[in-house]
matplotlib code that plots the C-alpha trace (Angstrom):
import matplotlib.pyplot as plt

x = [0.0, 1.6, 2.1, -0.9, -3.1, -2.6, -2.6, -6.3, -7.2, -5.9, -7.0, -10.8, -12.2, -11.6, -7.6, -8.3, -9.7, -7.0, -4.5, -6.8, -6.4, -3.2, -2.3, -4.2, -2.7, 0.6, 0.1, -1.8, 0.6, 3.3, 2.1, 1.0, 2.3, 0.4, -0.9, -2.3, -4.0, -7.1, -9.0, -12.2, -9.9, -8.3, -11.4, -13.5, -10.8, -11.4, -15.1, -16.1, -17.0, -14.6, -16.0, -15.3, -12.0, -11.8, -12.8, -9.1, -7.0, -6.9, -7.2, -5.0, -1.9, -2.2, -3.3, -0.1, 2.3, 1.3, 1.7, 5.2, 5.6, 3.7, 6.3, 9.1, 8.8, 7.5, 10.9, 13.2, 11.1, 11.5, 15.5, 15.6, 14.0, 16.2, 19.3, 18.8, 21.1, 23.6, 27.1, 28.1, 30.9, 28.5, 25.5, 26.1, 26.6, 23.5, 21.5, 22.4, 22.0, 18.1, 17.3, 18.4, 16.3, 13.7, 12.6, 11.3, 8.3, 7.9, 6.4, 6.0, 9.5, 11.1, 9.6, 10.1, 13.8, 13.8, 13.3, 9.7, 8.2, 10.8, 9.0, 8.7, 12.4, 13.5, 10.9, 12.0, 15.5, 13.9, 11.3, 11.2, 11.8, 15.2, 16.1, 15.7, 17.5, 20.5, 19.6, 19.9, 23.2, 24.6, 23.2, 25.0, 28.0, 27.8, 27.2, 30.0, 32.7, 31.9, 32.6, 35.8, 35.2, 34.6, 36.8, 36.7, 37.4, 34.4, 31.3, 28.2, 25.9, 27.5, 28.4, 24.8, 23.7, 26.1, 25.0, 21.4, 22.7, 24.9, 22.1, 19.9, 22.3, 23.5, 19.1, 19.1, 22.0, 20.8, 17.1, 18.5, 21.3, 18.9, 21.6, 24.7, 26.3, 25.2, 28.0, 31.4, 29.4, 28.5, 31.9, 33.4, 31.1, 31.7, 35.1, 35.3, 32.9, 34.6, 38.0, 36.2, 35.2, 38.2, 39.7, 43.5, 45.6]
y = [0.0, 3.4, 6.4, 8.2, 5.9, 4.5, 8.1, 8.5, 5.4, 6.6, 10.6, 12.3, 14.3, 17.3, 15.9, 16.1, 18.8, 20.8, 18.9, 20.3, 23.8, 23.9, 22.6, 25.3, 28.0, 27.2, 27.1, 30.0, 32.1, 30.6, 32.2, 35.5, 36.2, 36.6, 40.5, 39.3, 36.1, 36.1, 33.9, 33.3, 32.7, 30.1, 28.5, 28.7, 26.3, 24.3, 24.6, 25.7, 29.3, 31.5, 30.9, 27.0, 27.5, 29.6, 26.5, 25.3, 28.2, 30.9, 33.9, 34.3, 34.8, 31.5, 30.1, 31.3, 30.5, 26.9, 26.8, 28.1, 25.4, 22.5, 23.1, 23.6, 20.6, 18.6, 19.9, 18.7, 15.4, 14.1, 15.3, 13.1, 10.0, 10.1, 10.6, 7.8, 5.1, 7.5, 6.9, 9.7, 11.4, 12.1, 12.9, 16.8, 17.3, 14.9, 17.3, 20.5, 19.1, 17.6, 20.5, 22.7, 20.7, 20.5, 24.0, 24.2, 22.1, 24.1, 27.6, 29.2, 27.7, 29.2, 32.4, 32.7, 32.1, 34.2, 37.4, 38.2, 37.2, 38.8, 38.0, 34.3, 33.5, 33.5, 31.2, 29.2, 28.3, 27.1, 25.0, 21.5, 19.4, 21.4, 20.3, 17.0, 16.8, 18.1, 15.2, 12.4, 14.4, 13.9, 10.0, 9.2, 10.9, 9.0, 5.5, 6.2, 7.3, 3.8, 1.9, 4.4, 6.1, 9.7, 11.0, 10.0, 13.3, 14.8, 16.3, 14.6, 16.8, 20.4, 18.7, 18.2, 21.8, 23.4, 21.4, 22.6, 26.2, 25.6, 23.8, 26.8, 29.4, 27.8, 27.7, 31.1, 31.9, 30.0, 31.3, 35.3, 34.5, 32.8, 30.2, 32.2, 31.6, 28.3, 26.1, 27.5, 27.6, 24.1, 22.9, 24.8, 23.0, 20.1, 20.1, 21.3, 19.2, 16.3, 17.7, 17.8, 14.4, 12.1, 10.1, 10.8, 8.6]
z = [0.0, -1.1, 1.4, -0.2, 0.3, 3.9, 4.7, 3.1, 5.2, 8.7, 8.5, 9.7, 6.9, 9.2, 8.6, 5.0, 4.9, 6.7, 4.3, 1.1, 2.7, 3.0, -0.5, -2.3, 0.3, -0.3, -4.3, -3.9, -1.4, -3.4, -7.2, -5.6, -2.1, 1.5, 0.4, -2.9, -1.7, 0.3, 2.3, 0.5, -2.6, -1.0, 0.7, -2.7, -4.3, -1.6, -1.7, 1.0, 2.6, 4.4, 8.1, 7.5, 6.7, 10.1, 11.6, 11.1, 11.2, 13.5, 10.7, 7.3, 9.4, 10.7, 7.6, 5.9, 8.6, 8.3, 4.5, 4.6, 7.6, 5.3, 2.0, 3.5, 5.7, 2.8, 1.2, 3.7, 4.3, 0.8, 0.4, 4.1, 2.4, -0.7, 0.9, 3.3, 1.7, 0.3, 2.1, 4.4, 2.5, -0.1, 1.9, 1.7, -1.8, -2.6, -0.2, -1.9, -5.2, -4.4, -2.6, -5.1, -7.8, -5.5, -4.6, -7.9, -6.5, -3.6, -4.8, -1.1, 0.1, -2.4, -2.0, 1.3, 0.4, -2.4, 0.5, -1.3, 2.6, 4.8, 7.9, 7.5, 7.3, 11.0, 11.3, 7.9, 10.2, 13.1, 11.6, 13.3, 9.4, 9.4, 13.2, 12.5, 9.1, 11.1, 13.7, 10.7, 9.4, 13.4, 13.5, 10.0, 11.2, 14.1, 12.8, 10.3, 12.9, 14.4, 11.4, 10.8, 8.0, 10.0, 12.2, 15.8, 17.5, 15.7, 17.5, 15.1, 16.9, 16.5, 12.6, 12.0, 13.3, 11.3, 8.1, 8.6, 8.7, 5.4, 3.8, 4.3, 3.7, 0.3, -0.5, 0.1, -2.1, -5.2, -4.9, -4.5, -7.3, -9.6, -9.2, -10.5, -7.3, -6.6, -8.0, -6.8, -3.1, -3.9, -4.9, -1.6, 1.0, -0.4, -0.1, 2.9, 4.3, 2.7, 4.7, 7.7, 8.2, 6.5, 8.9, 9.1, 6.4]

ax = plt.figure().add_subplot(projection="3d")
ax.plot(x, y, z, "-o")
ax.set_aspect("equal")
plt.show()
């Protein structure tokens, strides 16, 4: 049974519901931006009237809040499950290069990255789907410096912190470059992130 469909099986149709919302916000706020986009807009793709979609969000600040929260997440979560069996020294170049690829399907991440929602992104840093990337980054590390392939005297948990902050940095510089940038910043954090972790010969 597919993802998709055990989750049809296990949610309430208030869950789905919620779930419909927040896919046509974050289209919506994604193409045209929290000012442009309103409400009953949002709630008529849905099909239903503006006071039922109060019923799940606590006004349009909320509403949009949670749709930066639900793409970006949904970002992270699918670079997580396609790194998952790639070996650790090239985890980090793998991440930037899905990432990267995949912002394209993630209109409201990458406008929030882009700087056209300036008071989303301190909350785009701290979001929970970014923690616990750098959590996996830190439990590969670790596993790895077991088997010897990672230095011992490493930290994996300060490692994985400072991934998720390169991670999102190197985001943000591709999205405001248009990508110019993107490929000697690539090359460099890979490098020295490859430096970092080699054992000693």
């Amino acid at each position: 049974m597919t993802d998709l469909a055990e989750r049809d099986l296990t949610e309430t149709k208030g869950e789905r519901t919620r779930r419909r919302i927040l896919e046509v916000a974050v289209a919506r706020f994604g193409e045209r931006g929290f000012r442009a986009t309103s409400v009953s807009e949002i709630a008529r793709a849905v099909g239903l009237t503006q006071a039922a979609c109060y019923a799940y969000f606590d006004g349009k600040d909320a509403m949009f809040r949670e749709a930066v929260d639900h793409d970006a997440s949904a970002l992270i979560e699918e670079v997580n499950a396609q790194v998952a069996d790639v070996p650790v020294n090239e985890l980090i170049p793998s991440v930037i290069i899905l990432a990267v690829m995949g912002l394209s399907e993630h209109p409201l991440a990458r406008r929030v990255l882009a700087g056209l929602e300036p008071d989303e992104i301190p909350r785009l840093v701290e979001l929970p789907a970014l923690r616990r990337f750098g959590e996996l980054v830190a439990e590969r590390l670790a596993t790895a410096q077991i088997r010897g392939e990672v230095r011992a005297d490493l930290d994996a948990t300060v490692i994985g912190a400072g991934i998720e902050s390169l991670i999102m940095g190197l985001l943000f510089t591709t999205v405001q470059t248009g990508g110019a940038a993107a490929p000697r910043h690539q090359m460099g954090v890979v490098e020295a992130f490859d430096l970092m972790i080699r054992p000693p010969a």
